[in-house]
N, C-alpha and C positions, 0 to 999 in steps of 0.2 A: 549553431546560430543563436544565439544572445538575443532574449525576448526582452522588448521594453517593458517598464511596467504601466500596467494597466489602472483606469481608473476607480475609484471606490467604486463599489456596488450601490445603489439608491436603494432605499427601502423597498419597494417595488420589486426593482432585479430579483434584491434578495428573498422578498417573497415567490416570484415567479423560477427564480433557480432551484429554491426548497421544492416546491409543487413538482419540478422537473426530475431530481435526484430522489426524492421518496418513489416517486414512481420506479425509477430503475429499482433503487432497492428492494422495494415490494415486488419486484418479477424474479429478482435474483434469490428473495426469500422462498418464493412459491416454487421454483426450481432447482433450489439448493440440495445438494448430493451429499454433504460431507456432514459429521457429524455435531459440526459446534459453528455457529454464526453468528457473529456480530454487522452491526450498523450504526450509521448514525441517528440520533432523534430526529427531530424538524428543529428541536431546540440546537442543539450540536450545530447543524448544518448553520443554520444562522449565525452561529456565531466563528464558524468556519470560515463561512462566507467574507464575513466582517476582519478578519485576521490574515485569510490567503486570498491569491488573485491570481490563481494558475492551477494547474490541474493539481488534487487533491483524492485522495483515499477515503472512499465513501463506505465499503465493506467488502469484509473477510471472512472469508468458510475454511474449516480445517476436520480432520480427522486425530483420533490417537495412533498409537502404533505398541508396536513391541518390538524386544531387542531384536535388531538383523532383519526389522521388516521397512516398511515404508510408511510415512504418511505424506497426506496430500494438503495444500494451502490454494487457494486462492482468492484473489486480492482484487477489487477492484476499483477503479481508476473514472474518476467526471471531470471533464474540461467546465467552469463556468465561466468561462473568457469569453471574448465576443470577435475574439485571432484565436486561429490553432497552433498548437504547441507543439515543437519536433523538439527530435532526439533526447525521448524520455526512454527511461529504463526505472525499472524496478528489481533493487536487489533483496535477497532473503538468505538468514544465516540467523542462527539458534545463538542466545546471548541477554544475558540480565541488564538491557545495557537501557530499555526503555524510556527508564525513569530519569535518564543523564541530562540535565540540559544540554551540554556541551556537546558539541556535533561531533568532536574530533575526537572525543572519546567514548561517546555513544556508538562511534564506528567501531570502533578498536574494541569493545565489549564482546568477546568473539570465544564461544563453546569449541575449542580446535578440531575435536571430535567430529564436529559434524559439518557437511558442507557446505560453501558457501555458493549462492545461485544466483544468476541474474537474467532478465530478459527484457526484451526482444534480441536478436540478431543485429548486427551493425546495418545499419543507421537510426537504430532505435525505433521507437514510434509516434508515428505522425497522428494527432489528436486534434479533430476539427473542435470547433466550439461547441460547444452544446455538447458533445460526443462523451459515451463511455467505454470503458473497453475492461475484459477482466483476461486474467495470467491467472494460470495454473502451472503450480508446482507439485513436483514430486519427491520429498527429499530423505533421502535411508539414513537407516538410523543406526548407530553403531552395535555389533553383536556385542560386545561387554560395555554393558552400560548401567547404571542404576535405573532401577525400574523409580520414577518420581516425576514431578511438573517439570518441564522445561520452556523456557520461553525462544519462542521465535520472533525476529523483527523482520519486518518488511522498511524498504526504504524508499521512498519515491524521487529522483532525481530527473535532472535536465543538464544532459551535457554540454559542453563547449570544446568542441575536438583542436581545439589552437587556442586556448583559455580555460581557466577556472569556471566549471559547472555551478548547477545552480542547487540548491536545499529545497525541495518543494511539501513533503511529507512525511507522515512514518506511523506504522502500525505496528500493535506486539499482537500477540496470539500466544496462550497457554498450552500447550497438549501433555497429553499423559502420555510416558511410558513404561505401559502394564507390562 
């Protein structure tokens, strides 16, 4: 289902949405497991805010790994709408592809070696307003493989199961493999 779009943020909103999402992120810092974290500033956010109007990638935790082991991502997800947003899905797949403007080729940026993920389950996920949600992944990593940086993207989408889906976001993440 095809969300209309939403109106600009007022300075305010976007003051009271920052105030809201720091807060998540500050709980997500103090209970974060994994070995490397990022988030957004308050400055970031704001200008977030000002550029998207649908749900958005606020922060990601990951771990390193080693050949023929695992590591872990996880990515999370703030509605600042003021409608909830269905049939989102976030996908994750290792690929130097971050820096692409290009959507179509920022997809196809793709490590073959290592697998490509995505979640929730069909019908995706139902995101009320204000709402955040986080996905954890877990993705192996090939026994012969160069031990060095690799990057993984996350991709934040909104489907249309009888039309062309929507672009909403997109995170890279570094990990070592030692």
């Amino acid at each position: 289902m095809a969300r209309s779009k939403q109106k600009k943020l007022t300075p305010a909103q976007i003051k009271k949405q920052t105030q809201k999402i720091q807060e998540v992120i500050d709980k997500h810092k103090r209970e974060n497991r994994e070995e490397h974290f990022t988030s957004l500033t308050p400055e970031q956010i704001g200008r977030k805010l000002k550029r998207v109007n649908s749900p958005m990638i606020i922060l990601q935790g990951w771990s390193d790994s080693t050949p023929g082991g695992t590591f872990n991502y996880i990515v999370g997800i703030y509605n600042p709408d003021s409608t909830g947003a269905s049939d989102l899905y976030v996908h994750v797949w290792v690929g130097s592809g971050n820096v692409d403007p290009t959507l179509g080729t920022f997809l196809l940026n793709v490590d073959q070696r290592f697998p490509r993920l995505t979640q929730p389950a069909f019908f995706g996920l139902l995101l009320p307003p204000g709402a955040d949600t986080t996905f954890r992944f877990s993705i192996t990593v090939p026994t012969m493989i160069e031990k060095t940086i690799y990057f993984g993207n996350s991709f934040l989408m909104q489907l249309n199961y009888n039309d062309v889906g929507q672009y909403l976001d997109r995170g890279v993440f570094p990990f070592a493999v030692t």
